[in-house]
C-alpha positions in Angstrom: 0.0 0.0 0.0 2.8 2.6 0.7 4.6 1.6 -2.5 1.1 2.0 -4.1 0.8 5.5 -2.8 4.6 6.6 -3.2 4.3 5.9 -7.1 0.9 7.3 -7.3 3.0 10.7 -6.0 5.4 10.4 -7.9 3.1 10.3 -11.3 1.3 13.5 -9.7 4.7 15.3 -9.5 6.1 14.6 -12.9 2.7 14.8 -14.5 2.6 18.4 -13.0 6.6 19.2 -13.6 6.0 18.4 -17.1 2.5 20.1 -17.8 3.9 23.1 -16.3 7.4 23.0 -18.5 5.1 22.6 -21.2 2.4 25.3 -20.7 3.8 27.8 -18.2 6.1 29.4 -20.0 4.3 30.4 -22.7 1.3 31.5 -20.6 3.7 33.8 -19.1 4.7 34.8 -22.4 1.0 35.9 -23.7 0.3 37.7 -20.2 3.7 39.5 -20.8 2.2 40.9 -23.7 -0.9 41.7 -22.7 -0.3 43.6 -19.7 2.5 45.6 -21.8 -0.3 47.0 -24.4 -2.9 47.3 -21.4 -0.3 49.5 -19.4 1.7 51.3 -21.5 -0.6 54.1 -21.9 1.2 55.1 -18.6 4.7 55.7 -19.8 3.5 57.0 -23.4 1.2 59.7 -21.1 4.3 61.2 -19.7 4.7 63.0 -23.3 1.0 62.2 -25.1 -0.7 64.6 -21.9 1.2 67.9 -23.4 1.6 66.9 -27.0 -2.1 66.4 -27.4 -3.1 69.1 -24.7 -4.8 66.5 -22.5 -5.9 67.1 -18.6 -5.1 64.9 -16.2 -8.8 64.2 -16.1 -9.0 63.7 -19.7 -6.0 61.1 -19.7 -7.4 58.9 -16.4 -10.6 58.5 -18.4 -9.1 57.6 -21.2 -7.0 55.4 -19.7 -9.6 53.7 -17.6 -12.2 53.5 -20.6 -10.2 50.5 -21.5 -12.1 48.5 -18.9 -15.6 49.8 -19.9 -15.3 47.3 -23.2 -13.3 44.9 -21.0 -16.9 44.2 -19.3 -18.4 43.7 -22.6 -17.1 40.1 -24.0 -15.7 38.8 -20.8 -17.7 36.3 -19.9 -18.6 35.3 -23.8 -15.0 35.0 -24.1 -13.9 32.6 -21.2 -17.2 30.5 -22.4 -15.2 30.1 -26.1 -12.1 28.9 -24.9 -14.4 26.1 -23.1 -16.5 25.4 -25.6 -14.7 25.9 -28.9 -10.9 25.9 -28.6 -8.3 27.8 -26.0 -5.5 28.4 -28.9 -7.8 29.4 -31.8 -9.8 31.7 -29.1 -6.5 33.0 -27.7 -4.9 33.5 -31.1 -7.6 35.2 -32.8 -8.0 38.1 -29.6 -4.4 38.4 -29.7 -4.3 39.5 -33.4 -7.1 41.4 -33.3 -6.1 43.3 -30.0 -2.6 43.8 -31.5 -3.9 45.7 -34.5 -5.8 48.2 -32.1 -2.9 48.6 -29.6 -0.9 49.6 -32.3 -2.9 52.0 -34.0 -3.5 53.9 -31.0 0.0 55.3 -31.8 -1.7 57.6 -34.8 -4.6 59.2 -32.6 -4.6 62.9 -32.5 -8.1 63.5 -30.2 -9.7 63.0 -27.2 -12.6 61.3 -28.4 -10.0 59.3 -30.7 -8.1 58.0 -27.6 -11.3 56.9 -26.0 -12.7 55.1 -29.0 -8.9 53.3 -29.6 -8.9 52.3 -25.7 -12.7 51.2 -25.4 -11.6 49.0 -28.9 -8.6 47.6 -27.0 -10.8 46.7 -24.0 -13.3 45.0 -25.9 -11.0 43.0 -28.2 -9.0 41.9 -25.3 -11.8 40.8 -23.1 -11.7 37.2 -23.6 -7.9 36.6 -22.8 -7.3 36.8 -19.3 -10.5 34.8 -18.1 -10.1 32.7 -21.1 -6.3 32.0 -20.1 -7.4 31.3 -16.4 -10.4 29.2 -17.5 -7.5 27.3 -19.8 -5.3 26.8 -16.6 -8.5 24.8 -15.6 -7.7 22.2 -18.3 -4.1 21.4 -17.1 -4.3 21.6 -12.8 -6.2 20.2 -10.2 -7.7 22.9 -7.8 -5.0 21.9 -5.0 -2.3 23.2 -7.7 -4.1 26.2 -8.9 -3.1 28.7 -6.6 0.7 28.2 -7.2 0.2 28.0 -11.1 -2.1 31.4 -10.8 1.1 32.7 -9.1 3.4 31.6 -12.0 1.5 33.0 -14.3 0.3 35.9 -12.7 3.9 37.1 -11.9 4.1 38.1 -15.8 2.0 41.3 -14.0 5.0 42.6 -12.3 7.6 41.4 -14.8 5.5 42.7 -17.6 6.0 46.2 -15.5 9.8 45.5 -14.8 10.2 44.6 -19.0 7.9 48.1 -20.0 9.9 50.7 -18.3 13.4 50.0 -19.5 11.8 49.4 -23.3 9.4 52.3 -22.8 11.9 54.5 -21.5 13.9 54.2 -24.8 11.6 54.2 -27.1 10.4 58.0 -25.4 13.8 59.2 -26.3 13.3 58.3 -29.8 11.9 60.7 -32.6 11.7 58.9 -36.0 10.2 59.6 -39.5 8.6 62.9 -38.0 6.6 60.6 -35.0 7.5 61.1 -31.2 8.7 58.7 -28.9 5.4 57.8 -27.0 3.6 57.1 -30.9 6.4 54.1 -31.5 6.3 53.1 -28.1 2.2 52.2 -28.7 3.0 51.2 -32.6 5.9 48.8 -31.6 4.4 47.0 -28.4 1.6 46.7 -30.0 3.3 44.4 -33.1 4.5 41.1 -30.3 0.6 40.2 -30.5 0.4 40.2 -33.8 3.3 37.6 -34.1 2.1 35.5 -30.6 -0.9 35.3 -32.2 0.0 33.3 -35.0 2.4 31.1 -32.6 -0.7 30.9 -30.4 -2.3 29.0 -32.8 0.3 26.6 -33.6 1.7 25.9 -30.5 -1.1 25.0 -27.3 -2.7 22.4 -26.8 -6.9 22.8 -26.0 -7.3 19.7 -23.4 -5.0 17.1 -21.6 -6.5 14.1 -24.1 -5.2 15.6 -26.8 -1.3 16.2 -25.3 1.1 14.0 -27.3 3.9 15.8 -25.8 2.7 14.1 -22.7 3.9 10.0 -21.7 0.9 8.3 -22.0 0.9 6.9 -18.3 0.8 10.9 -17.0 -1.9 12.1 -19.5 -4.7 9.4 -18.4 -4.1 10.1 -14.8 -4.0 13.9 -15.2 -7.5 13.2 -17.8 -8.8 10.6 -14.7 -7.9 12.9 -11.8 -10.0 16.2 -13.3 -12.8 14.4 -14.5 -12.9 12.8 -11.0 -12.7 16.2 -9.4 -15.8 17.1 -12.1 -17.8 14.8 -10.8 -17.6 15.3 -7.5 -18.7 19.2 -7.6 -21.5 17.9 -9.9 -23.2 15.1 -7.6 -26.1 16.1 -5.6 -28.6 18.8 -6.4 -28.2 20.6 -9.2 -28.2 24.5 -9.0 -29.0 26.6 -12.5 -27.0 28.6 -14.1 -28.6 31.8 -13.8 -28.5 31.7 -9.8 -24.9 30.1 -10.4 -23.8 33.9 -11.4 -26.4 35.5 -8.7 -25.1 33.5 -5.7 -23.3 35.8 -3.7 -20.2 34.4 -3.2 -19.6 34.9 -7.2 -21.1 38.4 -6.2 -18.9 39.0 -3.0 -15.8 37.7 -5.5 -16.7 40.6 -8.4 -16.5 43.3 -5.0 -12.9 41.4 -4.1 -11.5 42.5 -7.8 -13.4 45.7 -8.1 -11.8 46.7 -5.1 -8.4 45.7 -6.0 -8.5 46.8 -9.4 -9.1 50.3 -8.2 -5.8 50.2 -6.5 -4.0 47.5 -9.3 -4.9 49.5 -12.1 -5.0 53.4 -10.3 -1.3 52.6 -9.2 -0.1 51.1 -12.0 -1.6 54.0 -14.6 -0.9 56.9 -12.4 2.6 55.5 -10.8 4.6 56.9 -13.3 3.1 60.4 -13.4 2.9 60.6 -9.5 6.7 59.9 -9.0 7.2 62.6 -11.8 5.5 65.0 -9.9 7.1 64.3 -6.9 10.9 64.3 -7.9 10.4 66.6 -10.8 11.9 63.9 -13.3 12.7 63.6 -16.6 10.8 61.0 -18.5 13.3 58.4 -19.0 14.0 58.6 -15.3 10.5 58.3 -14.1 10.0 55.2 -16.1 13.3 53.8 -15.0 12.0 54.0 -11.6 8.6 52.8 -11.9 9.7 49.2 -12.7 11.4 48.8 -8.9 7.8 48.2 -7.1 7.1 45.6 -10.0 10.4 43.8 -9.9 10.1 43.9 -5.6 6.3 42.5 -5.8 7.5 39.0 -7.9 8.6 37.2 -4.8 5.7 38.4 -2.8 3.1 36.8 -5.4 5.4 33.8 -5.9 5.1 33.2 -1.6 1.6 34.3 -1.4 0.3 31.3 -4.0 2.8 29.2 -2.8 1.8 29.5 1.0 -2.0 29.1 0.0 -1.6 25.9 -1.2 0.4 24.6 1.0 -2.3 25.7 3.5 -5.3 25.2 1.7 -6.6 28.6 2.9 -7.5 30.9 0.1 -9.8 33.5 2.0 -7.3 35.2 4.3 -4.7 34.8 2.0 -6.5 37.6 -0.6 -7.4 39.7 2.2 -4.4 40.2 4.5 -2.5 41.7 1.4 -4.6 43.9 0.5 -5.2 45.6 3.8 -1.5 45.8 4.2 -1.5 47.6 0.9 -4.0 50.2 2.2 -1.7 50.9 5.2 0.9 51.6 3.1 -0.8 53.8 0.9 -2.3 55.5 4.3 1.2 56.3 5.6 2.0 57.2 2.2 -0.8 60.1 2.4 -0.2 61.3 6.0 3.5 61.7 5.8 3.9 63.7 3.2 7.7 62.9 3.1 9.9 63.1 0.1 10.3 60.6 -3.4 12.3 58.0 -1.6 9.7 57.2 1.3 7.1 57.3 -1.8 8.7 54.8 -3.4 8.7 52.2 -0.8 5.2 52.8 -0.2 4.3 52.0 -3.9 6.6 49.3 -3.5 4.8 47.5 -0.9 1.5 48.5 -1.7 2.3 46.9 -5.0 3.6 43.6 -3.3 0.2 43.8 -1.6 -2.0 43.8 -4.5 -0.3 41.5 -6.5 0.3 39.0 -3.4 -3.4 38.5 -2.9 -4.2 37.5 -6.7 -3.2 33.8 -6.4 -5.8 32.8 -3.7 -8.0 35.3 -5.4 -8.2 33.2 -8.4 -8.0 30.1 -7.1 -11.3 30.2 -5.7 -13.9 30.1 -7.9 -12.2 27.1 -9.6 -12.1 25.3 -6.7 -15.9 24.8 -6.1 -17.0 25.1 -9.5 -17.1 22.9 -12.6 -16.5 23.0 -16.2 -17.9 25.8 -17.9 -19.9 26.9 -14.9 -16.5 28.0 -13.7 -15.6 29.9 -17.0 -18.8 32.4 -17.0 -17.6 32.9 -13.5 -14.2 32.9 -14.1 -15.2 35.6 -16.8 -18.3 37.6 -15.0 -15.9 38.4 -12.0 -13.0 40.0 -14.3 -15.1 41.6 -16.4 -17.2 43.3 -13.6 -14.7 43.7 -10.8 -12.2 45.3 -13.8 -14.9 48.5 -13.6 -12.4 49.6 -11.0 -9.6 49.6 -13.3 -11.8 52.5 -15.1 -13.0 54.1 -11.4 -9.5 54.0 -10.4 -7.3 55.7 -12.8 -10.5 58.4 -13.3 -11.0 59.4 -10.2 -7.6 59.5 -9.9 -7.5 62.0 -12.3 -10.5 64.2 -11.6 -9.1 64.7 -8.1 -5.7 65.6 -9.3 -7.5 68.3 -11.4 -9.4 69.8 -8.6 -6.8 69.9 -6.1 -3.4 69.5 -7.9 -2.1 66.5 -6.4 -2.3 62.7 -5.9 -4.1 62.6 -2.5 -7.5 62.6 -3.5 -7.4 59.9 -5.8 -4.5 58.0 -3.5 -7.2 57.9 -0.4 -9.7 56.3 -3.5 -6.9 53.3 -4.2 -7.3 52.9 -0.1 -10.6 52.5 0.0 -10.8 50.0 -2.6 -8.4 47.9 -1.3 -10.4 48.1 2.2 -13.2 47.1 0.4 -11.8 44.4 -1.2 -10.3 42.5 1.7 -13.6 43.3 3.5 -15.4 41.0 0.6 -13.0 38.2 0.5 -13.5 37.4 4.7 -16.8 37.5 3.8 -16.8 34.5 1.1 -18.1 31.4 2.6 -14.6 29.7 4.2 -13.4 26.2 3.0 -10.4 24.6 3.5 -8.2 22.5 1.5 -6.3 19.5 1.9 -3.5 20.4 4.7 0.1 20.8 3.5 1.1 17.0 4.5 -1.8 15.6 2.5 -1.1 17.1 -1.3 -3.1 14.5 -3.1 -5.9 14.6 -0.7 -8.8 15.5 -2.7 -10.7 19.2 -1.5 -13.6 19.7 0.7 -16.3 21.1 -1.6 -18.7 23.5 0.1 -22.5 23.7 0.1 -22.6 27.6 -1.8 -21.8 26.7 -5.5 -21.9 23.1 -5.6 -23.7 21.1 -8.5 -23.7 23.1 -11.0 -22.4 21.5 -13.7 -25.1 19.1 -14.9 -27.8 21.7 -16.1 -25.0 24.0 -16.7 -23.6 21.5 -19.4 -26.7 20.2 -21.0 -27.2 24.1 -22.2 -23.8 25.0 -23.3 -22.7 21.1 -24.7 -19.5 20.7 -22.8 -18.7 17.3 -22.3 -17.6 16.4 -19.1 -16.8 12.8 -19.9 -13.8 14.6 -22.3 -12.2 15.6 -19.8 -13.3 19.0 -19.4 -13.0 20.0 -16.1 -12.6 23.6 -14.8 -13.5 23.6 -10.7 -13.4 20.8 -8.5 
């Protein structure tokens, strides 16, 4: 019996090593790429604001736009890459969002930079819930949280890679164009070309992974079609209540919240620490990649130490209240750039931290496509506060003429959002000496999946398992 179980372990750890050598890297990759063309609106605004003769106000709500057609196709999106296919549903949003990021580079307007960062919000929609819905195919919910973390560290790394690039290409002044017009045309062009790799390269479901030993790819196929079937015995809950039930509702309040603060911060960073140290462009950019680079580790431990735990609940909220506080002291010291800059820094290692557990949850106690509306309901609505941050942020740096107004608005969002995730139902995972234990699933958002399924033709017996 203990040989029995020591070689089952051992298939669970090289199945996982090699899905994760396989998948994660590229992941990373896509997210990379994404995040650059969501954020870089932040670097290119430290010239585009006086070229074009845009207000601070103007710029936050153009900036923030972006999620008001994020909210559009979210959920229709994460639904495709379960029911059609992840790589052709990937690969087509990346090409299309590509062409939009890029020609954002030749607006001239106001109303032209809203209607370029609304189109890059709703062409880009389906890819993050899509990609976590996808990370549903390959990992059990006990793993989820640490592979969330992986790929969720391309965030700060994305940050760490745009400054440096950005920060060159402002410098540059070719064929008659500034700097910040072929920093959007160029870092728009890598999704255009990972589009097409996209396509070629991932693999939709675990049955169909040739790259993977036979012995490893039925026990990965077993293990999360087991885990499907046991969030789908028992009663059956529809659909329609699925996406009502309020811990899916209390889980939209824990990314609104954050997202206030995520995307407020990372829009506004550079700009604040220009106005603070009276810097040059280049320098300001430079400089805004050190809380990104600091936050990798603390995203890394937070997923790891939720799995290992199994607590997911106090592991989103503790971060982020630690993030408030430093964006508190931040607000009532007043002191000069260098105290500034470590409380960005760790306000940034508490948002980012909390995002593993975060998005480990509504995988855990859901199934199959169930899961992806979810999965794509709570980014597209909670991402509303990546538009209310960055334009409140900007209307109260109009009205007053600094950052304080809008930095108290990042502190109550992140209040708000710890606030919702201690108020999710608890469960609790398999403890840390019992890896392969399978999970507890709660009473909330169980059995969902048969109704669910019969309406949207997923079929479970492929292997198509999302939640637990």
């Amino acid at each position: 019996m203990a040989q029995l179980a020591a070689a089952r372990s051992d298939l669970a750890e090289r199945t996982r090593r090699h899905v994760t050598r396989r998948v994660m890297p590229f992941l990373f990759l896509l997210y990379i790429v994404a995040y650059i063309d969501r954020i870089n609106i932040s670097f290119a605004g430290l010239q585009m604001t006086g070229d074009l003769g845009f207000s601070n106000e103007v710029f936050g709500f153009g900036s923030g736009i972006f999620f008001v057609g994020y909210v559009l196709l979210g959920i229709p999106g994460a639904i495709l890459v379960e029911r059609w296919s992840a790589r052709k549903a990937i690969a087509v949003t990346m090409l299309v969002w590509g062409c939009v990021a890029a020609a954002t580079g030749f607006i001239h307007t106001a109303p032209q930079f809203y209607w370029m960062r609304f189109g890059l919000g709703v062409t880009e929609a389906g890819f993050f819930p899509g990609l976590i819905t996808y990370l549903g195919h390959w990992y059990r919910p006990r793993d989820r949280a640490k592979a969330v973390a992986l790929f969720m560290a391309a965030i700060p790394v994305s940050k760490t890679i745009a400054a440096p690039i950005s920060a060159s290409l402002l410098a540059v002044h070719w064929l008659g164009l500034a700097g910040w017009r072929w920093l959007l045309i160029l870092e728009g062009v890598p999704a255009l070309i990972f589009g097409v790799i996209t396509w070629l390269y991932l693999t939709d479901r675990p049955q169909q992974a040739r790259w993977l030993p036979e012995e490893e790819r039925n026990w990965l196929v077993g293990e999360l079609a087991a885990e499907n079937r046991q969030a789908a015995a028992g009663r059956p809950m529809p659909f329609a209540s699925a996406l009502r039930h309020r811990d899916v509702l209390l889980l939209c309040g824990v990314y609104f919240g954050g997202t206030i603060a995520d995307y407020g911060l990372g829009l506004w960073l550079p700009k604040m620490l220009q106005q603070m140290g009276n810097l040059t462009a280049v320098k300001t950019a430079l400089l805004s990649a050190i809380p990104a680079i600091v936050s990798i580790p603390a995203m890394l431990l937070g997923g790891w130490h939720s799995d290992r735990t199994g607590e997911r609940r106090w592991h989103t909220a503790l971060p982020r209240w630690a993030a408030a506080l430093a964006l508190v002291a931040l607000v009532l010291q007043h002191a000069g750039l260098g105290f500034a800059l470590v409380c960005f820094t760790l306000a940034t290692c508490g948002i980012m931290a909390a995002y593993p557990s975060l998005w480990a949850l509504p995988t855990s106690f859901l199934g199959s496509a169930a899961a992806a509306a979810s999965i794509g309901m709570i980014n597209s609505f909670g991402n509303l506060g990546g538009f209310a941050g960055p334009y409140l942020i900007g209307r109260f740096s109009n009205q007053s003429g600094n950052f304080s107004g809008g930095t108290w608005t990042m502190v109550v969002g992140l209040a708000f959002s710890g606030a919702c995730a201690v108020a999710v139902r608890g469960r609790r995972g398999p403890s840390h000496g019992d890896a392969d234990a399978p999970e507890h699933v709660p009473d909330g958002l169980l059995h969902i999946v048969p109704p669910l399924t019969q309406r949207v033709g997923v079929d479970l017996a492929a292997g198509g398992a999302v939640g637990s």
